[in-house]
VOPAGU-2260 file (C-alpha; in pm, 1 decimal, decimal comma):
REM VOPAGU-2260
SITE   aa  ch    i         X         Y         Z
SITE  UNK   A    0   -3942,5   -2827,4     214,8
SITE  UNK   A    1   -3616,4   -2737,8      17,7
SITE  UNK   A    2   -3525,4   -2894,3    -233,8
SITE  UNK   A    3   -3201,1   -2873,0    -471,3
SITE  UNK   A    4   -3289,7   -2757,1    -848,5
SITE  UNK   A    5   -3029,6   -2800,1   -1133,5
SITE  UNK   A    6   -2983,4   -2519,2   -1344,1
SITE  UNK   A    7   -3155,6   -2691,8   -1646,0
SITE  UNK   A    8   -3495,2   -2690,2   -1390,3
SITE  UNK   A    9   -3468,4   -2336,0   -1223,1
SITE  UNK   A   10   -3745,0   -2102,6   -1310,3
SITE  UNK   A   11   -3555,3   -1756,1   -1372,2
SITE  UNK   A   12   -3868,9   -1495,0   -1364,2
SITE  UNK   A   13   -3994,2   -1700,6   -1027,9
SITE  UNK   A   14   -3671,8   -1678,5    -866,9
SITE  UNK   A   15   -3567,8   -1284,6    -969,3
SITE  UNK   A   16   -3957,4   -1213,1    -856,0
SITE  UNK   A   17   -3808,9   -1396,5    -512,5
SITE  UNK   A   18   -3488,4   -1158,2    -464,5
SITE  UNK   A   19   -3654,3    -851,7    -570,8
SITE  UNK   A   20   -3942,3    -938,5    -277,9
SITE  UNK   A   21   -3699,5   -1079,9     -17,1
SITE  UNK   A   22   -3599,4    -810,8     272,7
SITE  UNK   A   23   -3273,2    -893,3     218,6
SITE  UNK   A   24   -3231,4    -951,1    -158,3
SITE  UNK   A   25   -2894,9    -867,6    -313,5
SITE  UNK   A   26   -2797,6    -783,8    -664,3
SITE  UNK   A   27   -2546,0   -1053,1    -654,7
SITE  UNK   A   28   -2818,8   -1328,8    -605,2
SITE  UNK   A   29   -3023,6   -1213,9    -913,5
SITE  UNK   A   30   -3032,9   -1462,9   -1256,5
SITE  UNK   A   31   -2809,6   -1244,6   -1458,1
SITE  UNK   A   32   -2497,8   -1156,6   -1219,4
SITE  UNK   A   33   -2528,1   -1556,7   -1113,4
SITE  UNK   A   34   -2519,1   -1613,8   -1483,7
SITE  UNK   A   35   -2239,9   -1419,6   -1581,6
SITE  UNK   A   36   -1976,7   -1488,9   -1246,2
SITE  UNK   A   37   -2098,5   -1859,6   -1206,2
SITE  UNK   A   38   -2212,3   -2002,2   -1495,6
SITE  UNK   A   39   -2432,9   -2291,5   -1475,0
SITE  UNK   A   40   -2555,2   -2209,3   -1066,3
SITE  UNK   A   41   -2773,4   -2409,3    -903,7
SITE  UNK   A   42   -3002,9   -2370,4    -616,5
SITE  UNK   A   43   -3174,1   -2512,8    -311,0
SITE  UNK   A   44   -3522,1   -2378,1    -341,1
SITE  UNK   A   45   -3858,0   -2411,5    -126,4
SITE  UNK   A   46   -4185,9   -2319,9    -251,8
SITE  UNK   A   47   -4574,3   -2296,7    -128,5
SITE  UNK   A   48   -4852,7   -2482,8    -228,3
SITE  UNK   A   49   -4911,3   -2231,4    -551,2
SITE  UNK   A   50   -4532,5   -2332,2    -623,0
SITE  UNK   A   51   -4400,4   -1988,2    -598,4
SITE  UNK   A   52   -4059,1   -1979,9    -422,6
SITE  UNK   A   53   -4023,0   -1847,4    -114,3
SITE  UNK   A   54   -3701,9   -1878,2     -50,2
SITE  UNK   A   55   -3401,6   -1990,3    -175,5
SITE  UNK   A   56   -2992,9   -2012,8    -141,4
SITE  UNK   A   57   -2812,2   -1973,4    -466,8
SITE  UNK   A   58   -2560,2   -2248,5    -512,5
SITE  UNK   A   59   -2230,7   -2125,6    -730,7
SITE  UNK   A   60   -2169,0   -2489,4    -853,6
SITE  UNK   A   61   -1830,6   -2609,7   -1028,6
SITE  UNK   A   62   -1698,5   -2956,8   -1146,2
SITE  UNK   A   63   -1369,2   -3045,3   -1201,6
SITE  UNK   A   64   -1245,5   -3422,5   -1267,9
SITE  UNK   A   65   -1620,9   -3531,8   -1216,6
SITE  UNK   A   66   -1619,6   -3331,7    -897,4
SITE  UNK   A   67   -1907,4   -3085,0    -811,7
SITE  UNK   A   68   -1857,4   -2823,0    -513,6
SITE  UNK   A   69   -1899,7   -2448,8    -420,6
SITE  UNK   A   70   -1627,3   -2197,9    -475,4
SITE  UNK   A   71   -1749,6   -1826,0    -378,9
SITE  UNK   A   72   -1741,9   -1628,0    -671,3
SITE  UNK   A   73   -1515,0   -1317,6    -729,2
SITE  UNK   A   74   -1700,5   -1003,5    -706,5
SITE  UNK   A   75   -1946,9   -1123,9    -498,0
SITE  UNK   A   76   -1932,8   -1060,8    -100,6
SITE  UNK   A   77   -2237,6   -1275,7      31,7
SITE  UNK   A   78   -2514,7   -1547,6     -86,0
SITE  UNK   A   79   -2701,9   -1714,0     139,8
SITE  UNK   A   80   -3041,9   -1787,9     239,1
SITE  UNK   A   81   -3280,6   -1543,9      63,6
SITE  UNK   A   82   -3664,7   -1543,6     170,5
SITE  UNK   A   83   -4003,1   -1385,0     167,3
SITE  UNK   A   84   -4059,1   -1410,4     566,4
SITE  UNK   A   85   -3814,7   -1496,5     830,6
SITE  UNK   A   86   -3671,3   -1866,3     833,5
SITE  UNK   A   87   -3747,8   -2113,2    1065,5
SITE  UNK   A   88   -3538,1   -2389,7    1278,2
SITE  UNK   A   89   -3633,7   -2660,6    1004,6
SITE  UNK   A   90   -3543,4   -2445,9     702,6
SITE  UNK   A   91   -3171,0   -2397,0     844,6
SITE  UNK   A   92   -3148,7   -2824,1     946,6
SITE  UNK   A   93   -3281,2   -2889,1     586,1
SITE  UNK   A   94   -3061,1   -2663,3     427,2
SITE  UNK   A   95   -2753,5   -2767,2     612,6
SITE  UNK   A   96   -2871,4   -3171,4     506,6
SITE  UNK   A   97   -2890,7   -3095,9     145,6
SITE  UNK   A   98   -2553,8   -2910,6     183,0
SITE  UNK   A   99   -2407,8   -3211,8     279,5
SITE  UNK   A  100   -2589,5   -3455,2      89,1
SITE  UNK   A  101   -2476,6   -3246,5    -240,5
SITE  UNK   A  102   -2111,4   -3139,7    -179,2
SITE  UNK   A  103   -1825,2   -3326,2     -54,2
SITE  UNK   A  104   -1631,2   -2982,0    -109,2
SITE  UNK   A  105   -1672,7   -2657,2     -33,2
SITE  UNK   A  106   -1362,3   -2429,7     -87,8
SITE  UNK   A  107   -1564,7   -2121,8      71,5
SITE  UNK   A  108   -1942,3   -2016,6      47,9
SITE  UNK   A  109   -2060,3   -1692,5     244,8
SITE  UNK   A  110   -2374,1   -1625,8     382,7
SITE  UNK   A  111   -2548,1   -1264,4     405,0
SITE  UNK   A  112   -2542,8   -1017,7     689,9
SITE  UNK   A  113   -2940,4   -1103,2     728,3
SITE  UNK   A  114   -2884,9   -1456,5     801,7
SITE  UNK   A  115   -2827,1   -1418,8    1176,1
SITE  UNK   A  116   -2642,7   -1640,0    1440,1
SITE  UNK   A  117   -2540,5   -1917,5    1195,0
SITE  UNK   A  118   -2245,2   -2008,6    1422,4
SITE  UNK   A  119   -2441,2   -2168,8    1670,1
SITE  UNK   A  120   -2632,4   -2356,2    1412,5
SITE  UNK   A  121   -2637,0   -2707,6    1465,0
SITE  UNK   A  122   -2712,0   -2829,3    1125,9
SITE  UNK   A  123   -2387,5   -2674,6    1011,2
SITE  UNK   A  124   -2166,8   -2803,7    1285,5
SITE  UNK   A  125   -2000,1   -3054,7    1047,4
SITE  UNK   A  126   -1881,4   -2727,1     845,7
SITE  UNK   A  127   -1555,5   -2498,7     896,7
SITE  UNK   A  128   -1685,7   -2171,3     991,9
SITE  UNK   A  129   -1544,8   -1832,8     975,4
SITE  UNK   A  130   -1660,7   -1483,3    1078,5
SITE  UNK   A  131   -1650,3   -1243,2     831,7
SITE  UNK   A  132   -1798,2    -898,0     822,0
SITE  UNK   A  133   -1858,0    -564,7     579,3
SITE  UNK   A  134   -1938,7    -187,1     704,7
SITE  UNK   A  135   -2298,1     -20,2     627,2
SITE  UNK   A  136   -2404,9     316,7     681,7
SITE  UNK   A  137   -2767,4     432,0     661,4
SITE  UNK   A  138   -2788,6     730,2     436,3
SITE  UNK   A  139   -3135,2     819,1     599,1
SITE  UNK   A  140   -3042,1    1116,1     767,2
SITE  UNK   A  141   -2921,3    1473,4     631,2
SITE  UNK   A  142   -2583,5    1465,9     523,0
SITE  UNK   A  143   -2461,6    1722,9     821,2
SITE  UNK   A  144   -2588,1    1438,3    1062,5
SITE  UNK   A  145   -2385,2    1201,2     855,1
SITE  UNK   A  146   -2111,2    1406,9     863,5
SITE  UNK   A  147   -2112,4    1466,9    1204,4
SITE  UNK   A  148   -2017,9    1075,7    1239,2
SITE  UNK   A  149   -1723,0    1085,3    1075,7
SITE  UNK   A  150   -1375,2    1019,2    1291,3
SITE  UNK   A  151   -1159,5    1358,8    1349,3
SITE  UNK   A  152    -882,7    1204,6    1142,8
SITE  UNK   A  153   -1139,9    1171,2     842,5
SITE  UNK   A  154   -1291,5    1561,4     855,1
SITE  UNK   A  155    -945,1    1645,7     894,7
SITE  UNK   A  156    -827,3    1491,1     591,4
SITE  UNK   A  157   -1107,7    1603,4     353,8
SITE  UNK   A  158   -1040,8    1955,8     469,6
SITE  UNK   A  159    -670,4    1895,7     309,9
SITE  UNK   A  160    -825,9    1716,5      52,3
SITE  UNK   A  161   -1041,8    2004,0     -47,8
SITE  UNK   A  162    -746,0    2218,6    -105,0
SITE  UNK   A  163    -708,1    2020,5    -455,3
SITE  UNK   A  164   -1048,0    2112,8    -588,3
SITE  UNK   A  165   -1108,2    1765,9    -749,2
SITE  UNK   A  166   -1417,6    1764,4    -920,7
SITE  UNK   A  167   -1653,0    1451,3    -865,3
SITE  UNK   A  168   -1931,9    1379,0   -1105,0
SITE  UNK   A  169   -2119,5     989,5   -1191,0
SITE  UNK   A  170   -1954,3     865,7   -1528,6
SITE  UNK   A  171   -2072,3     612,7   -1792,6
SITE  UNK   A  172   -1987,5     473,8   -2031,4
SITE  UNK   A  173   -1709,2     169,9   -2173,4
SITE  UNK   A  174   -1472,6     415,1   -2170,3
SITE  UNK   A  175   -1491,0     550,4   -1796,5
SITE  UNK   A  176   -1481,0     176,4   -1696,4
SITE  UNK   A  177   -1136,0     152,9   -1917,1
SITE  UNK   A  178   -1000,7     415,6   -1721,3
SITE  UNK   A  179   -1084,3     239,5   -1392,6
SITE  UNK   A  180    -960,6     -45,5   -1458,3
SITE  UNK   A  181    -607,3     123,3   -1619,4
SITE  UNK   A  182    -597,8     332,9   -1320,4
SITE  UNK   A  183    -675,9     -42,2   -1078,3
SITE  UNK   A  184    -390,7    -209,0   -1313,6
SITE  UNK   A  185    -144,7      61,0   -1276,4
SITE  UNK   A  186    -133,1     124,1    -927,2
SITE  UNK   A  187    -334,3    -116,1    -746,5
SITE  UNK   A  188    -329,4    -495,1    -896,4
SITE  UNK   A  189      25,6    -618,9    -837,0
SITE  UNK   A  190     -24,6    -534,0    -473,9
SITE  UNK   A  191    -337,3    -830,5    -499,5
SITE  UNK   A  192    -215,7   -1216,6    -458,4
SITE  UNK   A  193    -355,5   -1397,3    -748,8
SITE  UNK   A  194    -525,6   -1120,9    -938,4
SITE  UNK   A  195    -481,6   -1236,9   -1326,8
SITE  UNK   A  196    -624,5    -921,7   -1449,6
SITE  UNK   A  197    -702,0    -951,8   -1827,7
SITE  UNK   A  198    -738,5   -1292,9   -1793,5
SITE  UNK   A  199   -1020,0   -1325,3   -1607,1
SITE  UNK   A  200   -1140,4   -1071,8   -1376,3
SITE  UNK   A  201   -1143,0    -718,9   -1557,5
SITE  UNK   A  202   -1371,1    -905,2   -1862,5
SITE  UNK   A  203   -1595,0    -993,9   -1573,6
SITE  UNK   A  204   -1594,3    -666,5   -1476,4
SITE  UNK   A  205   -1676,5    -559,6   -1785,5
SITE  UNK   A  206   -1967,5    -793,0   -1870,0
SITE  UNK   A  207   -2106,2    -744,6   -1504,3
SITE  UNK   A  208   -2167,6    -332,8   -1557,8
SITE  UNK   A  209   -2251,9    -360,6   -1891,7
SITE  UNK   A  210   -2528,4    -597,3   -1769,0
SITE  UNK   A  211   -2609,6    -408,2   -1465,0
SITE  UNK   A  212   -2614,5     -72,3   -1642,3
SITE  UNK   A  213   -2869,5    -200,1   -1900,0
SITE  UNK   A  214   -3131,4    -228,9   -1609,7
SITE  UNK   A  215   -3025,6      58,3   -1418,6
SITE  UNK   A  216   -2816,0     -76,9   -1134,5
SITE  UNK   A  217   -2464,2      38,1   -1182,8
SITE  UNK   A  218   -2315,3     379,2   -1066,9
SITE  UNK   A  219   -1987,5     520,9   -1152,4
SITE  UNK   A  220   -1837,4     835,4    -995,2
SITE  UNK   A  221   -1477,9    1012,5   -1106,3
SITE  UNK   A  222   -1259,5    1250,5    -927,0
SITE  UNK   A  223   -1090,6    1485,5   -1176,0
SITE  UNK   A  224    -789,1    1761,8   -1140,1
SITE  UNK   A  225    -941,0    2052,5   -1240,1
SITE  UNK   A  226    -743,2    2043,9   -1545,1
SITE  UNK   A  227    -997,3    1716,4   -1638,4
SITE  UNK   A  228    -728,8    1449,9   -1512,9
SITE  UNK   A  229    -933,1    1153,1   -1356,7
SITE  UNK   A  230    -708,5    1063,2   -1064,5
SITE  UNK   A  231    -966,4     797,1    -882,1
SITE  UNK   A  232   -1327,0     642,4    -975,8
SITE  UNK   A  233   -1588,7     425,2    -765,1
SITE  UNK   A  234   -1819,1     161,2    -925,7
SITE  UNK   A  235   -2145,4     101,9    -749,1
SITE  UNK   A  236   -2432,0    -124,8    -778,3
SITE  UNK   A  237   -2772,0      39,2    -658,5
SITE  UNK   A  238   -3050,7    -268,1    -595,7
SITE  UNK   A  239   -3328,9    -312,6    -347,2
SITE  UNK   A  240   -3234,0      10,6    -100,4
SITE  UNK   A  241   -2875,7    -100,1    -115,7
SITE  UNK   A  242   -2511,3      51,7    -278,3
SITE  UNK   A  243   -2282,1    -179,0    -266,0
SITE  UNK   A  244   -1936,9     -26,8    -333,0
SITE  UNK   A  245   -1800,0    -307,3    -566,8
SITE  UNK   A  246   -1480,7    -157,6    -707,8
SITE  UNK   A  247   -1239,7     174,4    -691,6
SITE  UNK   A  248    -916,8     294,5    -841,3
SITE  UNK   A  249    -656,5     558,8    -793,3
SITE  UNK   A  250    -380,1     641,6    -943,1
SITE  UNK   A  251     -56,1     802,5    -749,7
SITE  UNK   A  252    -182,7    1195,1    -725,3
SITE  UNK   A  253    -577,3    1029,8    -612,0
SITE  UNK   A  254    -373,8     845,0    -350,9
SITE  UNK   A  255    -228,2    1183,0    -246,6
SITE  UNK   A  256    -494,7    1396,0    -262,5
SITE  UNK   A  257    -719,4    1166,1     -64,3
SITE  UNK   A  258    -940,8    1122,2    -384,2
SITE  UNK   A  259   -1107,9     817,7    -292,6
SITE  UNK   A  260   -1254,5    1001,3      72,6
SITE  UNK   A  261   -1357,7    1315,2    -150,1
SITE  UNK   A  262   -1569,9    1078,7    -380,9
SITE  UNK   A  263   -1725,7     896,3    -110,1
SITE  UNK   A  264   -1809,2    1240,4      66,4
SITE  UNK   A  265   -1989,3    1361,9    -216,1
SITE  UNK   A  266   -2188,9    1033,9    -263,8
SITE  UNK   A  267   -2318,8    1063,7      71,5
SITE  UNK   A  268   -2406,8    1414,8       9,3
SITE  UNK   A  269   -2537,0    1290,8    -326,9
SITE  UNK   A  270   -2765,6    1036,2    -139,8
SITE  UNK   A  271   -2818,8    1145,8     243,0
SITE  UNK   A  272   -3202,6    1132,8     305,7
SITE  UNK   A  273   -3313,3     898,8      62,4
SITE  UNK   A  274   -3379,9     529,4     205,4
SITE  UNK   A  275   -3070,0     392,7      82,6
SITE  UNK   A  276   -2796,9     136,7     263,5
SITE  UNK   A  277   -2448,9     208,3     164,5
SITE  UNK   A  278   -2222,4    -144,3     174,3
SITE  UNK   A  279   -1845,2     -91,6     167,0
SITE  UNK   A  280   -1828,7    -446,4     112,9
SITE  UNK   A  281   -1507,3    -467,3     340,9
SITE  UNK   A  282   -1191,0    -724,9     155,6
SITE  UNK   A  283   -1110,5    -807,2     514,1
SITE  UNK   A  284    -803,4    -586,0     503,1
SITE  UNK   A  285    -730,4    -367,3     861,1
SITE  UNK   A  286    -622,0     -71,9     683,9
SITE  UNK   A  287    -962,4     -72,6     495,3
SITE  UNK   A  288   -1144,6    -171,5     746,1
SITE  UNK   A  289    -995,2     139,0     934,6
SITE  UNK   A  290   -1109,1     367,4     649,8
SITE  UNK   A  291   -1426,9     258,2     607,5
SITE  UNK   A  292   -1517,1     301,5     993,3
SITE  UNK   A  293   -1394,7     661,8     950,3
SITE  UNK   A  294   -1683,2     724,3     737,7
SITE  UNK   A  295   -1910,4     653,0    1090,6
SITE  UNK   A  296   -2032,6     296,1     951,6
SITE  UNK   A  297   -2082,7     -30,5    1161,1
SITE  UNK   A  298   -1907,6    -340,4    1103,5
SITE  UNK   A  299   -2153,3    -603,1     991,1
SITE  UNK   A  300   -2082,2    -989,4    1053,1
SITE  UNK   A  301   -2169,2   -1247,2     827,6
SITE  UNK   A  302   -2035,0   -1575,6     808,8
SITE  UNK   A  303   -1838,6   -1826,3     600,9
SITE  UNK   A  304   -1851,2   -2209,4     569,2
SITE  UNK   A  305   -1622,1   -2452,2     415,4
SITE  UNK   A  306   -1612,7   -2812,7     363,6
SITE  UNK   A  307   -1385,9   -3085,4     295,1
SITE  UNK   A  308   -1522,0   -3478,2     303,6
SITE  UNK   A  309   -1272,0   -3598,3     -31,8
SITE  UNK   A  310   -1098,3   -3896,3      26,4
SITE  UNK   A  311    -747,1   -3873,6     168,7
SITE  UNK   A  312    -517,1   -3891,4    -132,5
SITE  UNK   A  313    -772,6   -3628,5    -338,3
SITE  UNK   A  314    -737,0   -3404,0     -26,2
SITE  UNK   A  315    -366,9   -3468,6     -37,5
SITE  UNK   A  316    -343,6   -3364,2    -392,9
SITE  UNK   A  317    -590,6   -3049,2    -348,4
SITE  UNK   A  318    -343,4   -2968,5     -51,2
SITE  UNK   A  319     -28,0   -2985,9    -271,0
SITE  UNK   A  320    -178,8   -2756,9    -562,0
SITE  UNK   A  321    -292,3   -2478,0    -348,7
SITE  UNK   A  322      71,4   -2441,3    -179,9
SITE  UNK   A  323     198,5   -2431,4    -506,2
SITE  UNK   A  324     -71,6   -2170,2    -624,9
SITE  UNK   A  325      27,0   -1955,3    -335,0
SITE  UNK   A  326     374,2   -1970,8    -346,5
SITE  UNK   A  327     364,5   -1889,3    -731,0
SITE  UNK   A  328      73,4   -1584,7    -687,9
SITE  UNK   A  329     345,8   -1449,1    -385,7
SITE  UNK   A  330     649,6   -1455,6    -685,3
């Protein structure tokens, strides 16, 4: 049986031990990224008869005006259902009870790609459901196989590319994050509807690396001129056979010189035949999802619930200050 657990009751080294084990565990379901982009998560958990958990769905819990729901956090693609062996019937109707029983709102909460055919689920029929999806490629085979799956237009463009000689080498450090996120405000963040930048998302960016780099699971690659100008950078997190390609930059000349394709090329050269998923972890944009497909990778569904049981004049207010949100993040 699952059963909802408070964060004051959750045992932290029993449920890491469960995302490191599950098939399908994801850095962003592990104590410390929880901690750090939802503070005070919860979780619906189910155990065995030696009470170690099995499986369990992370919960990114907030309260406002005595109000508890779920908001999906930022920099963090998919949750979901994580578990030891492969769910039954009765785990998805119990889960999608205690959903209901604990939330009367749910601005968005997404599942992961492993947590198949949740549409049709009847247990979540009372939920707004949308389809959303990322791109993987398996970096199994030798990188000339890989290669061999990218689009014309892409081998065509990393031919030009290569005119440029850009140099591309992993980076670490505070200060090669600094110049990602420079290069991301610069060129990239006014383009973004209600990115706040130093006031709340490039801190979190900061805490989540330096957390992720003290146990080995954060990447960061730089494409320099060859007079040492860093003209784009990629930040990765590397966790249970998995990259997950969380964040990039460019400035003007990486744009140009097609920097961002000539890092990702030599990652894949970098990695081709180990045992290693690369995510894109696709923003839903076309244009992206059209690059990312260039690279030969398969779009991945996954899906999306929300929720909305308030009563009618709370709904009414909600409704009134996300126009206004919107129409002041679009000034």
């Amino acid at each position: 049986m699952f059963r909802y657990v408070g964060p004051e009751n959750l045992d932290r080294v029993q449920w890491d031990a469960l995302i490191t084990a599950a098939p399908n565990g994801l850095i962003y379901a592990l104590s410390w990224y929880l901690d750090l982009v939802s503070p005070g998560w919860a979780a619906l958990v189910q155990h065995d008869a030696q009470g170690r958990y099995v499986a369990g769905l992370p919960l990114p819990v907030h309260a406002k005006f005595g109000l508890r729901f779920l908001r999906q956090p930022v920099f963090t693609q998919q949750l979901g259902l994580f578990s030891r062996e492969a769910p039954m019937a009765t785990d998805w109707q119990q889960i999608g009870a205690l959903l209901r029983q604990e939330f009367r709102f749910i601005t968005r909460y997404a599942f992961n790609t492993a947590n198949n055919g949740l549409a049709a689920e009847p247990s979540l029929a009372v939920f707004g459901k949308a389809e959303l999806h990322t791109y993987y490629i398996d970096l199994q085979p030798a990188y000339p196989k890989l290669a061999a799956g990218y689009h014309a237009s892409r081998r065509r463009q990393l031919r030009q590319a290569r005119a440029y000689d850009l140099r591309v080498a992993p980076a670490t450090g505070p200060e090669a994050l600094e110049t990602m996120i420079r290069l991301f405000a610069e060129n990239t963040a006014a383009n973004i509807a209600g990115m706040t930048g130093e006031a709340y998302e490039y801190p979190l960016l900061r805490a989540l690396y330096a957390a992720a780099q003290q146990r080995g699971m954060a990447e960061m690659w730089q494409a320099c001129t060859p007079a040492g100008e860093v003209v784009a950078a990629v930040l990765l997190w590397k966790f249970n056979g998995q990259l997950i390609y969380l964040f990039n930059s460019s400035s003007r000349r990486g744009k140009e010189q097609r920097a961002i394709s000539v890092i990702i090329d030599a990652l894949f050269q970098h990695y081709a035949g180990q045992p290693l998923r690369f995510d894109f972890e696709s923003p839903q944009v076309p244009s992206l999802d059209r690059f990312y497909a260039s690279f030969g990778s398969v779009k991945t569904p996954f899906l999306s619930i929300t929720l909305n049981r308030l009563p009618w004049p709370v709904r009414q207010l909600k409704a009134a200050r996300t126009a206004l949100v919107r129409a002041w993040s679009r000034r």
